[in-house]
PDB file with SEQRES, HELIX, SHEET and CRYST1 records, atoms N, CA, C and O in Angstrom:
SEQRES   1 A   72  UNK UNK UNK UNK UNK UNK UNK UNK UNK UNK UNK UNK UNK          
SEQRES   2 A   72  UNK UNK UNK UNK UNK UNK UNK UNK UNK UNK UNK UNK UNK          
SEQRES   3 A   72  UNK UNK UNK UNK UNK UNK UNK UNK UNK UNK UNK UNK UNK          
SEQRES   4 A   72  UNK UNK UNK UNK UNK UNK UNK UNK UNK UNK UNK UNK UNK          
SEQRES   5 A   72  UNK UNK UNK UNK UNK UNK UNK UNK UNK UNK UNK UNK UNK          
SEQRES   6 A   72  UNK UNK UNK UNK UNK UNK UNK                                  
HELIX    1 AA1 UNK A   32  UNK A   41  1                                  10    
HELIX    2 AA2 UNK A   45  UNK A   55  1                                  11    
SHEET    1 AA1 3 UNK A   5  UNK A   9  0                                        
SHEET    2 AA1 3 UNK A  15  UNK A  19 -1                                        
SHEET    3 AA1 3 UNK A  26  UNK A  29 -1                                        
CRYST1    1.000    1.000    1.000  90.00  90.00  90.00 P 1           1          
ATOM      1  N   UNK A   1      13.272  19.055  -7.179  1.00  0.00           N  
ATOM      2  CA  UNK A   1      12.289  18.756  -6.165  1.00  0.00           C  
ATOM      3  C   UNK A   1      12.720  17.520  -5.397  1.00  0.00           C  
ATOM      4  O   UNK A   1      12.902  16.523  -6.096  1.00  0.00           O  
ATOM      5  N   UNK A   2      12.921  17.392  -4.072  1.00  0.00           N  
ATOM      6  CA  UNK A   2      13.308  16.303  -2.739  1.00  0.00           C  
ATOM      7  C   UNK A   2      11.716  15.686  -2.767  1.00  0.00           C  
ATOM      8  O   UNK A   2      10.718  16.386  -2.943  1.00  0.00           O  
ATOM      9  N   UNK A   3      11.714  14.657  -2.617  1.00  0.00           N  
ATOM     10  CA  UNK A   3      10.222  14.246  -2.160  1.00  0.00           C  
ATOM     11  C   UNK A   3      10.352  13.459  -0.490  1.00  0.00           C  
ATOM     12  O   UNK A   3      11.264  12.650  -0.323  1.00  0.00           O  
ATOM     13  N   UNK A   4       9.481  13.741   0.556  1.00  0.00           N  
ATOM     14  CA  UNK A   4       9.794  13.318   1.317  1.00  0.00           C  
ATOM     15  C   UNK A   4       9.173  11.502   1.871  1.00  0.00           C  
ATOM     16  O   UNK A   4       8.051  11.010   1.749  1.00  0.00           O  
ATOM     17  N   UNK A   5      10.437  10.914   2.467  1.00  0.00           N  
ATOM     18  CA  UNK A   5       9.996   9.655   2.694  1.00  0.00           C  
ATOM     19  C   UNK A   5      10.292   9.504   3.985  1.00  0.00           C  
ATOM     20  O   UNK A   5      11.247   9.924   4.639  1.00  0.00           O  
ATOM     21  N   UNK A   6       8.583   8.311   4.530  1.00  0.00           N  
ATOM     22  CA  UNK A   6       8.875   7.999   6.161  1.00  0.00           C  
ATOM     23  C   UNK A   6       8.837   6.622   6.586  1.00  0.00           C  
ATOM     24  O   UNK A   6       8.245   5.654   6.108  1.00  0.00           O  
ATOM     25  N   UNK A   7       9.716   6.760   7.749  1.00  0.00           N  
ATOM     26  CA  UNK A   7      10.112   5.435   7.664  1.00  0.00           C  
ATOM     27  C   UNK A   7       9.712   5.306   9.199  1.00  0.00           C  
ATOM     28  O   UNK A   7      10.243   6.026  10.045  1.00  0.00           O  
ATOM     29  N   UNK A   8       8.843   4.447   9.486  1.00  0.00           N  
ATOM     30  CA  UNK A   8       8.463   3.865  11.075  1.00  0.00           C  
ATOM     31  C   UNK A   8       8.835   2.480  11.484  1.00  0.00           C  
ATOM     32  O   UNK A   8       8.202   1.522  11.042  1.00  0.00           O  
ATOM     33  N   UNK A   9       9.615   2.363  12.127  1.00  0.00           N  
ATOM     34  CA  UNK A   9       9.967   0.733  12.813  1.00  0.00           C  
ATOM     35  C   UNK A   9       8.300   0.223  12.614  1.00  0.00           C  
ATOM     36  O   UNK A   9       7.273   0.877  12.429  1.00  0.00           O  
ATOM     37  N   UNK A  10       8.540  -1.172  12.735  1.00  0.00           N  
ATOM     38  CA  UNK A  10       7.440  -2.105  12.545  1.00  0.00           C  
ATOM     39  C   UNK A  10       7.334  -2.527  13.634  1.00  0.00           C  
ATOM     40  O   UNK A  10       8.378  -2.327  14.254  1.00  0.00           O  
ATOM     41  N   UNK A  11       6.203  -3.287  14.517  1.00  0.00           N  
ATOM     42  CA  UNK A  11       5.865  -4.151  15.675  1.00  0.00           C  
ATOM     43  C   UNK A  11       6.981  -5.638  15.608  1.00  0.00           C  
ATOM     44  O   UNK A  11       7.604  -6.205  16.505  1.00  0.00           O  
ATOM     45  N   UNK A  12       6.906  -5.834  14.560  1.00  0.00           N  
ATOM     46  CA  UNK A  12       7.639  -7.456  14.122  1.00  0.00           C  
ATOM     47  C   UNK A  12       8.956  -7.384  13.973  1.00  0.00           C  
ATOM     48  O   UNK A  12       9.667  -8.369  13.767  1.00  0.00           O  
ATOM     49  N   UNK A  13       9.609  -5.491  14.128  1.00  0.00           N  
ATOM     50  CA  UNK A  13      11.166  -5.499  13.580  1.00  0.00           C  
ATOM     51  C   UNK A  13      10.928  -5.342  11.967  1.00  0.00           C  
ATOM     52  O   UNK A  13      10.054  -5.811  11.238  1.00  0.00           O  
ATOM     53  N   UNK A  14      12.182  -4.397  11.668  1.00  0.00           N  
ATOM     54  CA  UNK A  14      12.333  -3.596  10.157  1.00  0.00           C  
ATOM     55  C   UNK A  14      11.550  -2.340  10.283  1.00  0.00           C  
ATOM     56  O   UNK A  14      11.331  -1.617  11.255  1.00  0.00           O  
ATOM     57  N   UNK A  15      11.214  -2.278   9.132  1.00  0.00           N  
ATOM     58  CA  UNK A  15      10.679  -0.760   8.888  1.00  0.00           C  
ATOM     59  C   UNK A  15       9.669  -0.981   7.851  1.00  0.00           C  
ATOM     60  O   UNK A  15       9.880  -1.824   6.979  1.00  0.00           O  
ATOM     61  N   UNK A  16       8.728  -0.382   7.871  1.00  0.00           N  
ATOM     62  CA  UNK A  16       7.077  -0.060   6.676  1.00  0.00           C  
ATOM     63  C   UNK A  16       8.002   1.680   6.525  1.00  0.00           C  
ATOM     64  O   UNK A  16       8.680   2.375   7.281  1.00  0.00           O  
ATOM     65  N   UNK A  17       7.478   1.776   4.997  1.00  0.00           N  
ATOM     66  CA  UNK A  17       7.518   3.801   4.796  1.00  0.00           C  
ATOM     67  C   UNK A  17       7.122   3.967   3.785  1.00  0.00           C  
ATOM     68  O   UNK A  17       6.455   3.115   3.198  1.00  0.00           O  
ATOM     69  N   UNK A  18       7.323   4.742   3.454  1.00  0.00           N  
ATOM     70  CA  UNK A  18       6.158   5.652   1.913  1.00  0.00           C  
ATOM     71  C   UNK A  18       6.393   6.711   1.600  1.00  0.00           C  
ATOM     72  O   UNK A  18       6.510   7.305   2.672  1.00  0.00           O  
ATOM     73  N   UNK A  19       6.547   7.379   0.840  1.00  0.00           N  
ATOM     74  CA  UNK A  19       6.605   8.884   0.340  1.00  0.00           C  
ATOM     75  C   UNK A  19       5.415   9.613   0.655  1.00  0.00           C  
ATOM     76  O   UNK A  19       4.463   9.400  -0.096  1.00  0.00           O  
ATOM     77  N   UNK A  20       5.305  10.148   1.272  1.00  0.00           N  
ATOM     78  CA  UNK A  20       4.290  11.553   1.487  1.00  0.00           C  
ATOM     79  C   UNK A  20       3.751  12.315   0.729  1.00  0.00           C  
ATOM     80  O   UNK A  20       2.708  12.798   1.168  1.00  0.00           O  
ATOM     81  N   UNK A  21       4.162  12.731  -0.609  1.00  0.00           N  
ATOM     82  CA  UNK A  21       3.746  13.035  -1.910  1.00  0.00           C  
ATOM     83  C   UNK A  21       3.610  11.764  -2.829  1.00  0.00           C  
ATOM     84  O   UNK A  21       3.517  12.175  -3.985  1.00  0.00           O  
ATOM     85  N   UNK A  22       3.575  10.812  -2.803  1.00  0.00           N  
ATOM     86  CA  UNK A  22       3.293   9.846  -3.981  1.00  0.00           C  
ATOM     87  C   UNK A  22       2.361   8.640  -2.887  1.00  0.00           C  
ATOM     88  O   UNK A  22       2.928   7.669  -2.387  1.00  0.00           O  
ATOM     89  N   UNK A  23       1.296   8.863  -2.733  1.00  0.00           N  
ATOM     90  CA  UNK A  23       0.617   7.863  -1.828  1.00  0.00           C  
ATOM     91  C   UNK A  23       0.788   6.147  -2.185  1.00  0.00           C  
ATOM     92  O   UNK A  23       1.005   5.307  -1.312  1.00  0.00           O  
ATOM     93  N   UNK A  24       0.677   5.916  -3.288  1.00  0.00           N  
ATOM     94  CA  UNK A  24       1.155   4.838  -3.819  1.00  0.00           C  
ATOM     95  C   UNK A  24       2.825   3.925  -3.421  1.00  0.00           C  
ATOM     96  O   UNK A  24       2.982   2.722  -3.626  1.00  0.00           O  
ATOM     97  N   UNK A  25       3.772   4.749  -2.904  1.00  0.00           N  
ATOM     98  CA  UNK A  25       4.654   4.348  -3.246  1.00  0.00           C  
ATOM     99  C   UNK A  25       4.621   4.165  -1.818  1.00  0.00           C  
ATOM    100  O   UNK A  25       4.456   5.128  -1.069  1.00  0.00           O  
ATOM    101  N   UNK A  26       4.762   3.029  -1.407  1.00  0.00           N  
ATOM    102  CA  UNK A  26       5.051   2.351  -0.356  1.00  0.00           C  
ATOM    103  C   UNK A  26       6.357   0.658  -0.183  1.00  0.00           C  
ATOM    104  O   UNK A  26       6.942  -0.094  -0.962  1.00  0.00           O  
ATOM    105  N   UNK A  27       6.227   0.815   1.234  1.00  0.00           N  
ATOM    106  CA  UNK A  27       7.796  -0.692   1.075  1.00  0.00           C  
ATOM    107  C   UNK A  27       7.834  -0.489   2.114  1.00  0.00           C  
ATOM    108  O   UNK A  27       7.492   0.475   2.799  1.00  0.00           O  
ATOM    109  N   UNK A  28       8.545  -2.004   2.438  1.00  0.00           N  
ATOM    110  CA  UNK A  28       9.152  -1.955   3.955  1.00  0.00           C  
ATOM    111  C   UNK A  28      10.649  -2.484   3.551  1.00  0.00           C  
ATOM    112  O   UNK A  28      11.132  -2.546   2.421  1.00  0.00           O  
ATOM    113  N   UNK A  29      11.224  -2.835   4.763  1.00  0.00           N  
ATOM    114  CA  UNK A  29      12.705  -3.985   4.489  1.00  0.00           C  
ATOM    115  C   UNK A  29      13.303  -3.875   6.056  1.00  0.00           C  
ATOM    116  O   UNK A  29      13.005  -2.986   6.854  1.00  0.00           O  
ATOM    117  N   UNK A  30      14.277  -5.064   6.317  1.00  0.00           N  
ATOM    118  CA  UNK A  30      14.266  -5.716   7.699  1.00  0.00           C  
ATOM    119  C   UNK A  30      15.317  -4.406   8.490  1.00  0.00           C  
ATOM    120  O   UNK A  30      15.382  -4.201   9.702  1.00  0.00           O  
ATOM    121  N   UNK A  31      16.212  -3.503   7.189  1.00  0.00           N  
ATOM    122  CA  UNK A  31      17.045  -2.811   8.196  1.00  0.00           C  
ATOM    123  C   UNK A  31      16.582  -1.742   7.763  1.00  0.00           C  
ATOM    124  O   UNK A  31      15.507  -1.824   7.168  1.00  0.00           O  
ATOM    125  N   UNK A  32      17.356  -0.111   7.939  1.00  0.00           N  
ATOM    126  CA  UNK A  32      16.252   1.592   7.602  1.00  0.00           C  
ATOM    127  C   UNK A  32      16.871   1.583   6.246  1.00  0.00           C  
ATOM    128  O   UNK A  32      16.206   2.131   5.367  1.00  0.00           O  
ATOM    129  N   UNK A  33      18.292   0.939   5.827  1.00  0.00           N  
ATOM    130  CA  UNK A  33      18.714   0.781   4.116  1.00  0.00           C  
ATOM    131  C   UNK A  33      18.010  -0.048   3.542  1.00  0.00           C  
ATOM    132  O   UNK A  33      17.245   0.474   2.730  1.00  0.00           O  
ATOM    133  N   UNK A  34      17.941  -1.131   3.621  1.00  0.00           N  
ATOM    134  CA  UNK A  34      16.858  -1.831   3.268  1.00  0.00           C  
ATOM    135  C   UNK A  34      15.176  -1.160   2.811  1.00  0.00           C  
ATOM    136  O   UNK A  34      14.562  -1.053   1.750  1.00  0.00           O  
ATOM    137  N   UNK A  35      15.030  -0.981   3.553  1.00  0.00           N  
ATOM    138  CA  UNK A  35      13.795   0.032   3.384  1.00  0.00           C  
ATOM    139  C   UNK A  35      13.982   1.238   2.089  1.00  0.00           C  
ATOM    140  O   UNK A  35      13.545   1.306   0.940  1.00  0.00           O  
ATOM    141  N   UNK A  36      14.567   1.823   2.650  1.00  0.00           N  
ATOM    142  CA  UNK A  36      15.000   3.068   1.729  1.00  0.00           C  
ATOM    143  C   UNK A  36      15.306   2.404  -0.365  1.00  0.00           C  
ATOM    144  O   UNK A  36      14.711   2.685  -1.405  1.00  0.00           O  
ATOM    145  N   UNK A  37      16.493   1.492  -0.052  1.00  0.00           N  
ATOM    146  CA  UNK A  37      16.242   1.001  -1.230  1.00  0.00           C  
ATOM    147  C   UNK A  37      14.676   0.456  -1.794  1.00  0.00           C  
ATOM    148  O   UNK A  37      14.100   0.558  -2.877  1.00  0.00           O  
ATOM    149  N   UNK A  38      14.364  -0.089  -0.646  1.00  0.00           N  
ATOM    150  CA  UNK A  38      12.980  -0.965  -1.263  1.00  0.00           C  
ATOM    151  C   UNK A  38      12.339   0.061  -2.023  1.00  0.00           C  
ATOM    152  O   UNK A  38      12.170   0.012  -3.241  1.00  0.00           O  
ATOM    153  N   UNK A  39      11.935   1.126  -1.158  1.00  0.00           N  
ATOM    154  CA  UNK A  39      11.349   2.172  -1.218  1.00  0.00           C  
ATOM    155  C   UNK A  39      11.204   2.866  -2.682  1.00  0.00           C  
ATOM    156  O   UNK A  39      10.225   3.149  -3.372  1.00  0.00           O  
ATOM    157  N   UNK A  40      12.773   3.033  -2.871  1.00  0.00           N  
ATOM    158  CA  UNK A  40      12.920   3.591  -4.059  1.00  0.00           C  
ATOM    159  C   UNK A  40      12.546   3.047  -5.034  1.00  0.00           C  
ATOM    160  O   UNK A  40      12.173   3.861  -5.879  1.00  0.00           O  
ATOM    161  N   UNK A  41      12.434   1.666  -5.442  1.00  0.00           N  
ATOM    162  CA  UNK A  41      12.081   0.608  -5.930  1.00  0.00           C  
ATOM    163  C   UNK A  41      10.780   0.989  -6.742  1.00  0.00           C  
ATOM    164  O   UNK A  41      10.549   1.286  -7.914  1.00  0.00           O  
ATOM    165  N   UNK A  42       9.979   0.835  -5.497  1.00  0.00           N  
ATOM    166  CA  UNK A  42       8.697   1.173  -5.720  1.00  0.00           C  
ATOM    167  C   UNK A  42       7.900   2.373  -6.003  1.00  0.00           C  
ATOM    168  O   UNK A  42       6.689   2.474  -6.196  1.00  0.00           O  
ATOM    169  N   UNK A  43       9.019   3.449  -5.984  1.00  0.00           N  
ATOM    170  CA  UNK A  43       8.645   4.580  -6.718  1.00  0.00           C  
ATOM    171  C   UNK A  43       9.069   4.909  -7.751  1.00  0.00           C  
ATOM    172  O   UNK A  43       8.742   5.983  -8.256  1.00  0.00           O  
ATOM    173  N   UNK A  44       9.948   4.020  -8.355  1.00  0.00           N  
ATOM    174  CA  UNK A  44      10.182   3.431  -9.801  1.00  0.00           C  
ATOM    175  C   UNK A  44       8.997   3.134 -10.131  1.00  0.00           C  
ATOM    176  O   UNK A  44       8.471   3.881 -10.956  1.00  0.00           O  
ATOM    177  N   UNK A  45       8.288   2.097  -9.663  1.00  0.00           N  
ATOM    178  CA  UNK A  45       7.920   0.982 -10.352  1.00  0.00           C  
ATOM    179  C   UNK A  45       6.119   1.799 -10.533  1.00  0.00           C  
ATOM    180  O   UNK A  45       5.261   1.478 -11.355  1.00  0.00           O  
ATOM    181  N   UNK A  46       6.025   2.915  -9.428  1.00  0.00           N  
ATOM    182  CA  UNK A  46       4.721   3.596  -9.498  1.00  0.00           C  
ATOM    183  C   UNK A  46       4.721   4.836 -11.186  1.00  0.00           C  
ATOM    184  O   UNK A  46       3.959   4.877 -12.152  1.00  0.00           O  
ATOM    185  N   UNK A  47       5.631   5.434 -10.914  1.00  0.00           N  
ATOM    186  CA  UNK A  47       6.138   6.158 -11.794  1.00  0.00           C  
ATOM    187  C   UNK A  47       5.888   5.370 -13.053  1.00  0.00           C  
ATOM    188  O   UNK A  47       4.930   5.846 -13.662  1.00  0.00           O  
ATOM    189  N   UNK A  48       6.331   4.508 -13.546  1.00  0.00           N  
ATOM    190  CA  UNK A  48       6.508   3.618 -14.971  1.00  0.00           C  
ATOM    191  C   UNK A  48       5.313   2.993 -15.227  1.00  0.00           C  
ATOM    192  O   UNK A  48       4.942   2.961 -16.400  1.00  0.00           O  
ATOM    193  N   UNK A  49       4.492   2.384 -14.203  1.00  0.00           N  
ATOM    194  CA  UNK A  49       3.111   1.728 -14.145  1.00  0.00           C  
ATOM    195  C   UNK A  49       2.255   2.980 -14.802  1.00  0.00           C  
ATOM    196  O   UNK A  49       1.896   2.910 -15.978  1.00  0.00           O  
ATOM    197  N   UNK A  50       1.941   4.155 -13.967  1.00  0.00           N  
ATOM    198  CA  UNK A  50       1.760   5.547 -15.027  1.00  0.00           C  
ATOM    199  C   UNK A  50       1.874   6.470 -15.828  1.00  0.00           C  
ATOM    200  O   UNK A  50       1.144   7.396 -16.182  1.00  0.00           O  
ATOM    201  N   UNK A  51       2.936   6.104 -16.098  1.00  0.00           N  
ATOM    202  CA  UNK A  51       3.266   5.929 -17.319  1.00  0.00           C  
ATOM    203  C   UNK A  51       2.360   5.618 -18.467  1.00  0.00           C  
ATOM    204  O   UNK A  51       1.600   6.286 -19.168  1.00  0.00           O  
ATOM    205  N   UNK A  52       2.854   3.871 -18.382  1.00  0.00           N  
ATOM    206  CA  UNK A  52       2.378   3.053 -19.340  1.00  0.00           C  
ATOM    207  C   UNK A  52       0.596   3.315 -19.408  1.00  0.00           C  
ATOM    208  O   UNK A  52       0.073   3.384 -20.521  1.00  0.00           O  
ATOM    209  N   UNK A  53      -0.177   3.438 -18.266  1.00  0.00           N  
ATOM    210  CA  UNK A  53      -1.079   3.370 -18.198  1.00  0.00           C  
ATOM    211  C   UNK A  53      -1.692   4.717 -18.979  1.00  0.00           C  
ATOM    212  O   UNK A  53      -2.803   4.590 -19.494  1.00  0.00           O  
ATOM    213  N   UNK A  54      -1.014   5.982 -19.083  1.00  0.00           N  
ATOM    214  CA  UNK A  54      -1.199   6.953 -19.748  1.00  0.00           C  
ATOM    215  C   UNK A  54      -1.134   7.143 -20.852  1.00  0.00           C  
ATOM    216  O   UNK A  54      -1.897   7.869 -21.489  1.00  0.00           O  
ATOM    217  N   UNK A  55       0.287   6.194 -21.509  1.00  0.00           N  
ATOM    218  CA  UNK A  55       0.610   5.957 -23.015  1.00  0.00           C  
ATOM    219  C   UNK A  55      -0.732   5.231 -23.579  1.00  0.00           C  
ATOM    220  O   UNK A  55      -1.247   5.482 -24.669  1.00  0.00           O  
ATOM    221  N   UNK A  56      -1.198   4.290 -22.634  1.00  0.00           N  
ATOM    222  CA  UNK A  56      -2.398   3.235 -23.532  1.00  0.00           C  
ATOM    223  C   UNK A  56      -3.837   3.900 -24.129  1.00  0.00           C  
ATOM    224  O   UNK A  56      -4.627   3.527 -24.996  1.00  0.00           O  
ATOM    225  N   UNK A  57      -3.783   4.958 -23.317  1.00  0.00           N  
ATOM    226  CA  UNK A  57      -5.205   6.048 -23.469  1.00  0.00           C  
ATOM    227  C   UNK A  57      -5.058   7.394 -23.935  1.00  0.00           C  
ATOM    228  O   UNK A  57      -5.931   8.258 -24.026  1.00  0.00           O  
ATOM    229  N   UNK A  58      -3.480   7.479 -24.304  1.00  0.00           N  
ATOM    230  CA  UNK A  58      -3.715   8.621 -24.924  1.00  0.00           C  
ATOM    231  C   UNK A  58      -4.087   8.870 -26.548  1.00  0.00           C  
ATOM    232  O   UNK A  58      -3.845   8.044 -27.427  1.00  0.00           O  
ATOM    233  N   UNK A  59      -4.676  10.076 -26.747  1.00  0.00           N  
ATOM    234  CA  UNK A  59      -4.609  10.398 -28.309  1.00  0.00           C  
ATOM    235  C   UNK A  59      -3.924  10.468 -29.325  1.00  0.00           C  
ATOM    236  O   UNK A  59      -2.963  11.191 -29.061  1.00  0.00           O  
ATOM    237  N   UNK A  60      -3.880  10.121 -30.341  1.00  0.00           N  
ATOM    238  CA  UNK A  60      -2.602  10.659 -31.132  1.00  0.00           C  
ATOM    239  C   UNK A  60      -2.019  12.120 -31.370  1.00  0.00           C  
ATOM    240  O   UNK A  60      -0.876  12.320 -31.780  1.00  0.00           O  
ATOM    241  N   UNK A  61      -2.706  12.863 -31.143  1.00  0.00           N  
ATOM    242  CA  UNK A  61      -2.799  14.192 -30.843  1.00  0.00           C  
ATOM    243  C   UNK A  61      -2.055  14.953 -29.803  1.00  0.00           C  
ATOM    244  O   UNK A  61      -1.506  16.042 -29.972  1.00  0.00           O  
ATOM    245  N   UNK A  62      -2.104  14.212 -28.644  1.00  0.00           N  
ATOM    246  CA  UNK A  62      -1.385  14.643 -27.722  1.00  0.00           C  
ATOM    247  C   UNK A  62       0.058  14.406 -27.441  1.00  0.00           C  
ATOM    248  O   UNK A  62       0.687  13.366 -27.633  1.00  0.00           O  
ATOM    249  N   UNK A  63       0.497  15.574 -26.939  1.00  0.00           N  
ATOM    250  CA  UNK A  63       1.879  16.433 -26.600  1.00  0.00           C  
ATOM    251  C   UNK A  63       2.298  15.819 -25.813  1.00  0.00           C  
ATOM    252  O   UNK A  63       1.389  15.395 -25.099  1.00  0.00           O  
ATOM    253  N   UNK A  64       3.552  15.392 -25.406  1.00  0.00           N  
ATOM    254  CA  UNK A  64       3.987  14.618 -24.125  1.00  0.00           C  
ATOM    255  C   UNK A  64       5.451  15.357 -24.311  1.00  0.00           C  
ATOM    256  O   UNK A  64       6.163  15.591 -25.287  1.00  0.00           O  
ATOM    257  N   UNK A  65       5.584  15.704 -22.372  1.00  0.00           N  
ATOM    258  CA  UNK A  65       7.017  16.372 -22.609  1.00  0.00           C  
ATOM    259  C   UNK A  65       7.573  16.095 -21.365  1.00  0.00           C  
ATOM    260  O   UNK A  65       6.856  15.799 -20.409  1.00  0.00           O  
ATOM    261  N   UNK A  66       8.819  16.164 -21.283  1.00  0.00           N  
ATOM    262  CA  UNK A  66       9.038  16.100 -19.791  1.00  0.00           C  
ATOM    263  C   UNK A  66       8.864  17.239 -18.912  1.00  0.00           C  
ATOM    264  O   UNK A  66       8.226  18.128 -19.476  1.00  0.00           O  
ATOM    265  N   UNK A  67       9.174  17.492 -17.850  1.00  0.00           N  
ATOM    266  CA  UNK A  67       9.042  18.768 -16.862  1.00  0.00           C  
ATOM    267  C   UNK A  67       9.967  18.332 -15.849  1.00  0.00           C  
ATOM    268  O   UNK A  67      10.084  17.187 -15.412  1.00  0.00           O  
ATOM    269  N   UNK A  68      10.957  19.913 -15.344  1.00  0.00           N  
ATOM    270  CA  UNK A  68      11.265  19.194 -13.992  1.00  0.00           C  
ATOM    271  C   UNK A  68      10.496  20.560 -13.066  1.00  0.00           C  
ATOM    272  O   UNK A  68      10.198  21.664 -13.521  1.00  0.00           O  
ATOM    273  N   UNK A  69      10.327  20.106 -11.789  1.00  0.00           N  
ATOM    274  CA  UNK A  69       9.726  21.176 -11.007  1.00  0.00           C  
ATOM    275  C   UNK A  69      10.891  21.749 -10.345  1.00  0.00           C  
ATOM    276  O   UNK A  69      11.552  20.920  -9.719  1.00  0.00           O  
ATOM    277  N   UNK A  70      11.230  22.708 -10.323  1.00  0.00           N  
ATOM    278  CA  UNK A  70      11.836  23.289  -9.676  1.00  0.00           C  
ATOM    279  C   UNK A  70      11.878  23.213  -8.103  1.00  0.00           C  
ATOM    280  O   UNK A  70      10.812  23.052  -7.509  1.00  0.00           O  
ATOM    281  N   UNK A  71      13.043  23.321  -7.408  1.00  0.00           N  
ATOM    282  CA  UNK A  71      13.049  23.518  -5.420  1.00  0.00           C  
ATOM    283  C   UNK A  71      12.221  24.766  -5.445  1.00  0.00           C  
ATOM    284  O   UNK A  71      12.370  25.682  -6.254  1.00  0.00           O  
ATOM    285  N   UNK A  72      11.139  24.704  -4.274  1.00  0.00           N  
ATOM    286  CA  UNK A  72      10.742  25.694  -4.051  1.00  0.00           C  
ATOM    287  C   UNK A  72      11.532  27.023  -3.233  1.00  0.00           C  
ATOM    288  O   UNK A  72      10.933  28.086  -3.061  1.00  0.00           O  
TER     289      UNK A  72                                                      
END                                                                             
């Protein structure tokens, strides 16, 4: 699965963008690489935050597995 990311010049110069499927994951940075790395960054950092936040509330009971989704 590609997830898509957008990247819009800023008023001030650089770039703001975000992934389109992960609303959370947002960044800017002064050049469109810049950005893009940032970017990725932070969809690390969304990913692992829920993670953890899932590990803290789950049951002992429960199944945890990975998945990949397939390209449509």
């Amino acid at each position: 699965m590609k997830l898509t990311a957008v990247f819009e010049p800023a008023k001030e110069g650089g770039y703001t963008c975000f992934v389109e499927e992960i609303p959370a994951a947002i960044s800017q940075g002064d050049t469109l690489a810049e950005a893009k790395a940032n970017l990725l960054d932070a969809l690390r950092l969304v990913v692992e935050c829920q993670r953890d936040l899932v590990e803290k509330n789950l049951s002992p009971e429960a199944v945890r597995e990975f998945i990949e989704l397939p390209d449509a």
